[in-house]
NUTORMAR-817311 format. One record per residue (C-alpha): residue in three letters; z, y, x; chain; residue number from 1. Coordinates in nm, 3 decimals. Each point is the difference from the previous one (the first is absolute). Layout:
<pts>
<pt "ala", <Z, Y, X>, "A", NUM>
...
</pts>
This chain:
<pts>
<pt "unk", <-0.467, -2.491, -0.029>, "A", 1>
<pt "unk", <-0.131, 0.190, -0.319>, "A", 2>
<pt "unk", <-0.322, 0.117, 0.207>, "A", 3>
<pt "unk", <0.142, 0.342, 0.109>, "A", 4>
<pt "unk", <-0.056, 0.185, 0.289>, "A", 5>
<pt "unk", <0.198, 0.210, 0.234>, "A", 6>
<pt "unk", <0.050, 0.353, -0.201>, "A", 7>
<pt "unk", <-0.255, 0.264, 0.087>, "A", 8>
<pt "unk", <0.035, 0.409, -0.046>, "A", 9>
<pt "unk", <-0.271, 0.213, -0.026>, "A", 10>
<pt "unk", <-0.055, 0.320, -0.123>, "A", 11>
<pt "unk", <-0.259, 0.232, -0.083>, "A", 12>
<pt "unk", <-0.078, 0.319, 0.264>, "A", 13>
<pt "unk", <-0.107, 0.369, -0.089>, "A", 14>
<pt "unk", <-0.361, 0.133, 0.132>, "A", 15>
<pt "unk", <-0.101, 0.290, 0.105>, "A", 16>
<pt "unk", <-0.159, 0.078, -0.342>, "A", 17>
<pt "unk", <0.353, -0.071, -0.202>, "A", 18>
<pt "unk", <0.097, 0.310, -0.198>, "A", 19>
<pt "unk", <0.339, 0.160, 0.014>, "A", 20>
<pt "unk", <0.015, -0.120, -0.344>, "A", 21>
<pt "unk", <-0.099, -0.394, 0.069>, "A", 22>
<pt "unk", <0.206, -0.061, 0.299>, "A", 23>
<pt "unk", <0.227, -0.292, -0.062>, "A", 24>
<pt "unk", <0.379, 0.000, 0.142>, "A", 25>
<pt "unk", <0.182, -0.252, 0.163>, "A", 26>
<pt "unk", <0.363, -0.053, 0.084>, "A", 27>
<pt "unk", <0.170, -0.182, 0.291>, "A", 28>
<pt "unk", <0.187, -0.290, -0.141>, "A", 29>
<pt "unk", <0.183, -0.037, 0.301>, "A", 30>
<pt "unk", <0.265, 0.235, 0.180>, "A", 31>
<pt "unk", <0.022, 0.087, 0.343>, "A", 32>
<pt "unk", <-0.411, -0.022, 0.082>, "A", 33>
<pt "unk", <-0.180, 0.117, 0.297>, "A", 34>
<pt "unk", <-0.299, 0.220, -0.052>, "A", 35>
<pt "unk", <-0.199, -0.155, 0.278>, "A", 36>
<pt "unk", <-0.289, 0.149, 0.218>, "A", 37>
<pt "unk", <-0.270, -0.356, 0.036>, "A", 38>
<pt "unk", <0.026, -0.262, -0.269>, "A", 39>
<pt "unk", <0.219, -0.238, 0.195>, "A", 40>
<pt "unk", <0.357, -0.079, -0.004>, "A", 41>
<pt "unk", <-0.033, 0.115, 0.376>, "A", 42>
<pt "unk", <-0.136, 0.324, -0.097>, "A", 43>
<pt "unk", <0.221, 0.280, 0.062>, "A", 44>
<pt "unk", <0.250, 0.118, -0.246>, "A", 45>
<pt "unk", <-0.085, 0.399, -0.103>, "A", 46>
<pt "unk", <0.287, 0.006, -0.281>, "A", 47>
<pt "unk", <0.257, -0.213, -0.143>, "A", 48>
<pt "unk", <-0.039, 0.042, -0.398>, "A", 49>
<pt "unk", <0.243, -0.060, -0.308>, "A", 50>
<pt "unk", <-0.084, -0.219, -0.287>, "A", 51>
<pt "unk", <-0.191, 0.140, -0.290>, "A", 52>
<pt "unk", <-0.207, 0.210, 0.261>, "A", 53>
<pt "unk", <-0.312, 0.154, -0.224>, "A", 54>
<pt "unk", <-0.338, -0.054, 0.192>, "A", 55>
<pt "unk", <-0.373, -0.031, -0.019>, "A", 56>
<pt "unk", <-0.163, -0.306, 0.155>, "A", 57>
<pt "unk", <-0.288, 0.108, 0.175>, "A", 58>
<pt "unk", <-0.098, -0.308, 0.181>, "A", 59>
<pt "unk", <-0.007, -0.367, 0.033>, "A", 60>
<pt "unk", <0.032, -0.158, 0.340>, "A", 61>
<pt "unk", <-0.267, -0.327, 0.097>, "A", 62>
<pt "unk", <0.296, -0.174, 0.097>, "A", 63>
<pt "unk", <0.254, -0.183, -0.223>, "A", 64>
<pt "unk", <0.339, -0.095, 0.097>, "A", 65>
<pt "unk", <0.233, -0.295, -0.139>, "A", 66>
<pt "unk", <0.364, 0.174, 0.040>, "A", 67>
<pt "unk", <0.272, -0.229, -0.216>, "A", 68>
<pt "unk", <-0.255, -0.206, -0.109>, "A", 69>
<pt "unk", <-0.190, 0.309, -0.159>, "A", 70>
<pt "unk", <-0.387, 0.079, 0.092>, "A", 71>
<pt "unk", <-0.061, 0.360, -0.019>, "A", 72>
<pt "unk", <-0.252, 0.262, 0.164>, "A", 73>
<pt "unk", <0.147, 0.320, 0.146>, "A", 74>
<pt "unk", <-0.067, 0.313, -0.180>, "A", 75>
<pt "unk", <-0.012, 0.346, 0.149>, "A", 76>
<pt "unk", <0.160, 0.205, -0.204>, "A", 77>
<pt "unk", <0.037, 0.390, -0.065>, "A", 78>
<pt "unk", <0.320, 0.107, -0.048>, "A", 79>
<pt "unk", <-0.027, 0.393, -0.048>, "A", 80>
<pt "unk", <-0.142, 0.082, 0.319>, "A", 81>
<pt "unk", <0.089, -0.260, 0.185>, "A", 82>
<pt "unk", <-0.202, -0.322, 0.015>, "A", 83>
<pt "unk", <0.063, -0.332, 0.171>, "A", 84>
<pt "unk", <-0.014, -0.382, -0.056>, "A", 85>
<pt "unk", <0.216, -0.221, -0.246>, "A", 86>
<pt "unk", <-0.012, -0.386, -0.016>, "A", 87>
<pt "unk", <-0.048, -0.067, -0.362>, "A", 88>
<pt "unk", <0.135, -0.330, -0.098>, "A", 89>
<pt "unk", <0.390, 0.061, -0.057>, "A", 90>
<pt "unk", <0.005, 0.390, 0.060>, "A", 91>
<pt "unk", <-0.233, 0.131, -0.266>, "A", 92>
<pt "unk", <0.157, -0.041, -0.374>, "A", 93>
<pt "unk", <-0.243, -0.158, -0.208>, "A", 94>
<pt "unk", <0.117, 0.136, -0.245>, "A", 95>
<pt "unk", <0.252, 0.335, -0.093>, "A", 96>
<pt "unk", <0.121, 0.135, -0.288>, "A", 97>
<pt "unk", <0.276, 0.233, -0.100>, "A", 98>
<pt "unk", <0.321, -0.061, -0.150>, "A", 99>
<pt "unk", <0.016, 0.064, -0.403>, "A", 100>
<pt "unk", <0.401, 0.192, 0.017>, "A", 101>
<pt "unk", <-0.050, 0.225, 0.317>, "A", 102>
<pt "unk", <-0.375, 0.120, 0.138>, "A", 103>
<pt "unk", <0.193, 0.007, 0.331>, "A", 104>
<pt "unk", <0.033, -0.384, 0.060>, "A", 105>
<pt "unk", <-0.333, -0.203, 0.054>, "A", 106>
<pt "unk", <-0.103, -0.397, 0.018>, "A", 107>
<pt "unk", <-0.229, -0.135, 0.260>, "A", 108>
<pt "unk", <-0.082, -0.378, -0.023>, "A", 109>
<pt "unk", <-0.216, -0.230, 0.257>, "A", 110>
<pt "unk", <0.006, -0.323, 0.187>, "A", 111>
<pt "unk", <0.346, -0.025, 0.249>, "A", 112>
<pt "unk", <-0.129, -0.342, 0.137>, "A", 113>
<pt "unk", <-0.162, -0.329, 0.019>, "A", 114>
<pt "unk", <0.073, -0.346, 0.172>, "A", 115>
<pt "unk", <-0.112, -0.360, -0.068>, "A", 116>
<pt "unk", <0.289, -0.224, -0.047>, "A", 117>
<pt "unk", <0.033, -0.392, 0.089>, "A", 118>
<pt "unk", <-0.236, -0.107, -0.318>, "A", 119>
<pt "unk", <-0.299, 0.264, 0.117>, "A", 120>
<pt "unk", <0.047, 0.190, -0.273>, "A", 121>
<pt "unk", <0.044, 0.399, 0.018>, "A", 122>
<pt "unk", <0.383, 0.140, -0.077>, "A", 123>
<pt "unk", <-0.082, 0.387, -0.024>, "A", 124>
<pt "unk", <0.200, 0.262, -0.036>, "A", 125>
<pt "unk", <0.000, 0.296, -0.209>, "A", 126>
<pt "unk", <0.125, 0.349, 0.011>, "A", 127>
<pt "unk", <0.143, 0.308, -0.207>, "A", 128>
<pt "unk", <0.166, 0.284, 0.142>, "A", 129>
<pt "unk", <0.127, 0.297, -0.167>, "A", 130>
<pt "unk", <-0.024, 0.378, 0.189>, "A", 131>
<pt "unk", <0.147, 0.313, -0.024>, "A", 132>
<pt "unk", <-0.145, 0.291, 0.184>, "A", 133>
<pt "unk", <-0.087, -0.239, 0.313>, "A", 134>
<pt "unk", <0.288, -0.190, 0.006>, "A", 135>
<pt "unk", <-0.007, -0.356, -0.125>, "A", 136>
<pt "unk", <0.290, -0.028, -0.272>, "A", 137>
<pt "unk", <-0.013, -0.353, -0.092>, "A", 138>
<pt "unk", <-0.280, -0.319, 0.101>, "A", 139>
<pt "unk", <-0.007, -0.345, -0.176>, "A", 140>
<pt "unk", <-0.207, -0.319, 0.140>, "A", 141>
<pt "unk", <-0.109, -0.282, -0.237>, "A", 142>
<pt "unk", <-0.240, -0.305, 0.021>, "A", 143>
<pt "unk", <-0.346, 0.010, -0.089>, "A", 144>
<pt "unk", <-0.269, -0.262, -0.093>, "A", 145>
<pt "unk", <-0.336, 0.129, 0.099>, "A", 146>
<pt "unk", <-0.165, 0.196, 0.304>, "A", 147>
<pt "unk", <-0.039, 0.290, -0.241>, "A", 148>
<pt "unk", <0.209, 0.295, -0.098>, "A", 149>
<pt "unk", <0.169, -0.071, -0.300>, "A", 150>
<pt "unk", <-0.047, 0.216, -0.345>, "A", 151>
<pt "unk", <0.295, 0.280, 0.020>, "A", 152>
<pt "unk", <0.089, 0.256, -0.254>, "A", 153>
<pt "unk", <0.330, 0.236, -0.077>, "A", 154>
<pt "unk", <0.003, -0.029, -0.385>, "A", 155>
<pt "unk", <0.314, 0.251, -0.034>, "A", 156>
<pt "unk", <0.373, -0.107, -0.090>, "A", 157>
<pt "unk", <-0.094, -0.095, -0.387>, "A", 158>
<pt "unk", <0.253, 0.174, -0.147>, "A", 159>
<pt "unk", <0.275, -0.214, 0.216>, "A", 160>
<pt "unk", <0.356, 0.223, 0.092>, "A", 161>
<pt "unk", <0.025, 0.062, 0.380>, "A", 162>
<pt "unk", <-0.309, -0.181, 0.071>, "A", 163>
<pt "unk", <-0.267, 0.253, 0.161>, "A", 164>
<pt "unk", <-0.324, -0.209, 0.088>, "A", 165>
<pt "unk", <-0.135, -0.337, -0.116>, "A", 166>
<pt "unk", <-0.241, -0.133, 0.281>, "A", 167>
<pt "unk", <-0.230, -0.291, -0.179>, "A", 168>
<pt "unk", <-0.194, -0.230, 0.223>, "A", 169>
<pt "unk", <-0.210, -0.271, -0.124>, "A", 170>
<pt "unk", <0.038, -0.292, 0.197>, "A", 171>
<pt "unk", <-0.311, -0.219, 0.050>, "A", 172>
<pt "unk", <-0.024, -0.347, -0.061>, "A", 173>
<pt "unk", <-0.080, -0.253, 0.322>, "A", 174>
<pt "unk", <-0.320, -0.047, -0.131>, "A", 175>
<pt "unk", <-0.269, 0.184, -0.216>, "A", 176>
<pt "unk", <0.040, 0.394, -0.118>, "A", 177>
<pt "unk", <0.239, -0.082, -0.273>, "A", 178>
<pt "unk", <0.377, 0.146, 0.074>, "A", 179>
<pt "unk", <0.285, -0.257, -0.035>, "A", 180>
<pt "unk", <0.216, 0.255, -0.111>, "A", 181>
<pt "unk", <0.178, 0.399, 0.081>, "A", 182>
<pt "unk", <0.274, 0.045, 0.213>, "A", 183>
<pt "unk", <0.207, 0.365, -0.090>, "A", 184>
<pt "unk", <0.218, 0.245, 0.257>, "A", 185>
<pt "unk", <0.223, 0.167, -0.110>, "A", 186>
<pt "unk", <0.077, 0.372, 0.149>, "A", 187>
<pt "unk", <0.382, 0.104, -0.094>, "A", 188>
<pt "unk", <0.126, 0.345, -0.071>, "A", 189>
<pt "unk", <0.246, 0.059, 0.356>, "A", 190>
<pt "unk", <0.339, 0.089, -0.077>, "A", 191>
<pt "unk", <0.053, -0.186, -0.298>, "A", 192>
<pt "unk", <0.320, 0.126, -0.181>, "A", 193>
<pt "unk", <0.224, -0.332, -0.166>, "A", 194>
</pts>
């Protein structure tokens, strides 16, 4: 085992003293979500939301919960003026950014899941999912190394033909901070004309 733990998500919450101009957006990785009323997977659903929902964490729950081999809090979040309770370990991105070609179409990256395999050693599983106006357009899964979001950045097409978005992610070595190298997506103009 290379001395990692199960993956845990946390994120920071708004206080009552945040100003309009420090509050801190969040977006639901997932699609298909329930807003729920008590921080429990028994609590009762209020809405059913689309990926890339915009929000403002207000609040950490006491409790964590291991979902997918994932430890994560629940946040109550405000979502215009609506509030209500979001398990945070494979439903908040950790991290979204917008797409270089079209200001319509954003990324959202986080943890999909997490299992120990026959050696004890931790097989996780990574996400990116692409969004258009609340409606997921495209999602790829690929391995990961450490309990820890991986570094994740759209650095444009680089002057490539019917290529819109470059997605870079450094991928850690087993051991250490050091990265054992980058792996590169690829987003492709639709439609392509031969």
């Amino acid at each position: 085992m290379f001395g990692q733990t199960e993956p845990q998500v946390n994120f920071a919450t708004a206080t009552p003293s945040t100003t309009v101009s420090k509050v801190t957006y969040e977006y639901l990785l997932a699609d298909h979500v329930y807003l729920r009323e008590n921080p429990s997977i028994k609590g009762k659903a209020v809405a059913l939301l689309p990926i890339g929902t915009k929000m403002v964490i207000q609040e950490k729950s006491e409790r964590e919960d291991t979902l997918d081999g994932i430890k994560s809090n629940w946040y109550r979040v405000s979502i215009g003026n609506d509030s209500g309770w979001v398990w945070g370990g494979g439903l908040i991105a950790q991290k979204t950014f917008g797409s270089e070609a079209s200001h319509n179409v954003k990324f959202a990256y986080g943890f999909e899941s997490a299992t120990v395999n026959e050696a004890g050693e931790i097989e996780q599983k990574h996400q990116l999912r692409a969004f258009k106006n609340g409606v997921q357009i495209d999602k790829i899964v690929f391995n990961g190394h450490q309990s820890k979001a991986l570094e994740i950045k759209n650095i444009g097409n680089k002057g490539l033909f019917n290529v819109e978005d470059i997605i870079a992610l450094d991928i850690p070595a087993t051991e250490g901070n050091e990265n054992k190298g980058k792996m590169y997506i690829f987003g492709i103009t639709e439609n392509l004309q031969t």
